[in-house]
Each structure stands twice: as C-alpha cells, then as structure tokens.
C-alpha positions, 0 to 999 in steps of 0.5 A: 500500500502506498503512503497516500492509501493509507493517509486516505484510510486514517482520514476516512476512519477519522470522519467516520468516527466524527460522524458517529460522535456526531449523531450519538450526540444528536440522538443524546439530545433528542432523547433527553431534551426534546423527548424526555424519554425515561426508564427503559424506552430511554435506554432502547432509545439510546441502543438502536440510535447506537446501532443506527448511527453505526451502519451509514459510517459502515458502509461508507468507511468499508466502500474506501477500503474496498476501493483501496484494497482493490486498488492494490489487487489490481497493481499487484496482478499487474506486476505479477503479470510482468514477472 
C-alpha cells in the first residue's frame, strides 16, 4: 500500500468516527431534551440510535477500503503479470 492509501484510510476512519460522535450526540439530545424519554424506552432509545448511527459510517468507511484494497489487487496482478 502506498503512503497516500493509507493517509486516505486514517482520514476516512477519522470522519467516520466524527460522524458517529456526531449523531450519538444528536440522538443524546433528542432523547433527553426534546423527548424526555425515561426508564427503559430511554435506554432502547439510546441502543438502536447506537446501532443506527453505526451502519451509514459502515458502509461508507468499508466502500474506501474496498476501493483501496482493490486498488492494490489490481497493481499487484499487474506486476505479477510482468514477472
């Protein structure tokens, strides 16, 4: 993997772990200041809104590893090719 590949990789984790604290915080500020929620339809509020924040960040951060990976498939078969 080259250097830019893998500054690309630390930089899409570094996004995708601000978007994640980013809607957390939104659903934490939904749940407690705008509903009021209590007890535990608070407490399964807050897990599926855990899960729900996780999946958008999960495809979008596996499509760049995809990409990079494949990226680098592809210039190892090439090489390979040339041997």
């Amino acid at each position: 993997m080259s250097l830019l590949q893998v500054i690309l990789i630390l930089f899409a984790f570094i996004v995708s772990v601000s978007i994640v604290f980013g809607l957390i915080q939104l659903a934490n500020y939904l749940i407690n200041e705008m509903f009021h929620l209590t007890g535990g339809i608070k407490t399964l509020s807050a897990i599926i809104a855990v899960v729900l924040s996780l999946y958008p960040v999960k495809f979008t951060f596996g499509t760049v590893i995809f990409k990079v990976m494949n990226a680098t498939r592809e210039k190892n078969t090439s090489f390979e090719g040339r041997i």
